[in-house]
MARVO-805483 format. One record per residue (C-alpha): x, y negated, z negated; residue number from 1. Coordinates in steps of 0.5 Angstrom, whole numbers. Each point is the difference from the previous one (the first is absolute). Example, Ala and Ser with C-alpha at 12.3 -4.5 7.8 and 13.67 -1.06 7.14 Angstrom:
BEGIN
<atom px="25" py="9" pz="-16" k="1"/>
<atom px="2" py="-7" pz="2" k="2"/>
% end
This chain:
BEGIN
<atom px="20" py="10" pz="4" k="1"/>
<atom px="-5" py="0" pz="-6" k="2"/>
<atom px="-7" py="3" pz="-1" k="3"/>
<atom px="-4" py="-3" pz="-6" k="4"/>
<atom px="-6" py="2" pz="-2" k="5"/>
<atom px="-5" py="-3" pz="-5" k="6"/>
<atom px="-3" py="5" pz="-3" k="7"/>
<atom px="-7" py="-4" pz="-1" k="8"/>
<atom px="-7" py="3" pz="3" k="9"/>
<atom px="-3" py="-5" pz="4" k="10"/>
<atom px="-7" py="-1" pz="1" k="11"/>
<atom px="-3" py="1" pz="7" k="12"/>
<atom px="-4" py="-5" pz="4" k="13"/>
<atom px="3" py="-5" pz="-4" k="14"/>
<atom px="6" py="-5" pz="0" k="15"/>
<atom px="7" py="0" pz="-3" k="16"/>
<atom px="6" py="-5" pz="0" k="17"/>
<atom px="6" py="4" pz="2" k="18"/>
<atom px="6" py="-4" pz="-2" k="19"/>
<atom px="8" py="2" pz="2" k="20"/>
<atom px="5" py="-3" pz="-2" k="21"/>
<atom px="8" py="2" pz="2" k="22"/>
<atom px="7" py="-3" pz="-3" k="23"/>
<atom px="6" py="4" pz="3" k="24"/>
<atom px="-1" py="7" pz="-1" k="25"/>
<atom px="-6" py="-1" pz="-6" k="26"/>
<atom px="-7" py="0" pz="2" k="27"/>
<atom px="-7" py="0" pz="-3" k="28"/>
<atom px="-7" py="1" pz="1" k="29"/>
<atom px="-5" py="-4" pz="-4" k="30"/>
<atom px="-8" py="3" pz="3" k="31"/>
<atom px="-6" py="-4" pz="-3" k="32"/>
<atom px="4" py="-3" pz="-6" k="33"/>
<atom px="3" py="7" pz="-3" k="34"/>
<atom px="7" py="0" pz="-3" k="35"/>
<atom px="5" py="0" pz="5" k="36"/>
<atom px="3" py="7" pz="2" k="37"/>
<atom px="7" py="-1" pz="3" k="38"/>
<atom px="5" py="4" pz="4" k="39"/>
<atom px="6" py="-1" pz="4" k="40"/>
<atom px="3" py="1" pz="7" k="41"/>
<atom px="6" py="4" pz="0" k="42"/>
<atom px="7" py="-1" pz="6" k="43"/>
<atom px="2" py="-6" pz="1" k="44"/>
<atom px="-6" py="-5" pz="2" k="45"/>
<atom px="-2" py="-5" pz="-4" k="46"/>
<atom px="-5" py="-3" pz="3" k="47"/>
<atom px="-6" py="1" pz="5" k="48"/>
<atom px="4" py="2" pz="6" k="49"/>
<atom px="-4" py="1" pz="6" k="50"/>
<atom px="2" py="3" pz="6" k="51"/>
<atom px="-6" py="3" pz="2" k="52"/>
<atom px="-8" py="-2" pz="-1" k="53"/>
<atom px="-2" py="-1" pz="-7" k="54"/>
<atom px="-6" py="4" pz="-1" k="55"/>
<atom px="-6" py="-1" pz="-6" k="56"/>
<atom px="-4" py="4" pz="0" k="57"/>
<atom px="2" py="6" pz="4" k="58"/>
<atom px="5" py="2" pz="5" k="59"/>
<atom px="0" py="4" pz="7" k="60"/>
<atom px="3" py="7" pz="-1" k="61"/>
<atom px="1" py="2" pz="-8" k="62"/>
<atom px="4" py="6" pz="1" k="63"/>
<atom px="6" py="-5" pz="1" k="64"/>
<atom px="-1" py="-3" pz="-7" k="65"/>
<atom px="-1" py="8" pz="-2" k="66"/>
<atom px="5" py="-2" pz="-6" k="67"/>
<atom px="-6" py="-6" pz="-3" k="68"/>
<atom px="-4" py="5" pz="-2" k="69"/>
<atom px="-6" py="-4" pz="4" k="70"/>
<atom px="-5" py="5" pz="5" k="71"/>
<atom px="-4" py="-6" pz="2" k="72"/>
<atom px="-2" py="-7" pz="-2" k="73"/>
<atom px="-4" py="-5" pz="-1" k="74"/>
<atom px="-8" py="0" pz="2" k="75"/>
<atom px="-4" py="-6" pz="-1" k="76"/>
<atom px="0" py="-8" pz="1" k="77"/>
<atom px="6" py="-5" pz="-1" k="78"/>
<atom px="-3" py="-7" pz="-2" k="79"/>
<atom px="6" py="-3" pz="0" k="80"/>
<atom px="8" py="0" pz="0" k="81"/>
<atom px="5" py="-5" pz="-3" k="82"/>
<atom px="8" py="1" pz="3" k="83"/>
<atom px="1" py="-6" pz="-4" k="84"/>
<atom px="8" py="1" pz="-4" k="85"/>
<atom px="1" py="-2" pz="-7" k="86"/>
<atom px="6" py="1" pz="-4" k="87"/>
<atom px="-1" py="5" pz="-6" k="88"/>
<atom px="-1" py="-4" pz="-5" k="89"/>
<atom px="-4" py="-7" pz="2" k="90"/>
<atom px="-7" py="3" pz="-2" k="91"/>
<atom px="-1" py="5" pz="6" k="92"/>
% end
């Protein structure tokens, strides 16, 4: 598991363009065109494993995920998502 974070501030009441992208371990976030902040998962996973449901956004119980740092999540409105896959260095 990885936790990345991108340390731009972000104007409330407006739109932004959230971008994630993941290769084996590496991943990056791109928020509203900035440079990429990049990070990597630990253990042997190399990909998006789910088991369980992917949560965006939010997830039902914070104290399970005590060790991410996150006391709560998202507020506002999604306008759309894209679960397209791309491989790492088509343009994405």
């Amino acid at each position: 598991m990885a936790t990345i974070r991108h340390s731009s501030i972000l104007n409330l009441g407006e739109f932004h363009t959230v971008r994630l992208y993941r290769n084996l371990t590496q991943g990056s976030l791109v928020v509203d065109g900035h440079p990429a902040v990049n990070g990597s998962s630990q253990g042997r996973f190399q990909g998006l494993d789910l088991n369980e449901e992917l949560y965006l956004g939010g997830y039902p119980n914070y104290a399970a995920i005590a060790k991410t740092g996150l006391s709560g999540g998202f507020v506002g409105e999604m306008k759309a998502a894209d679960g397209s896959v791309q491989g790492w260095g088509d343009g994405a």
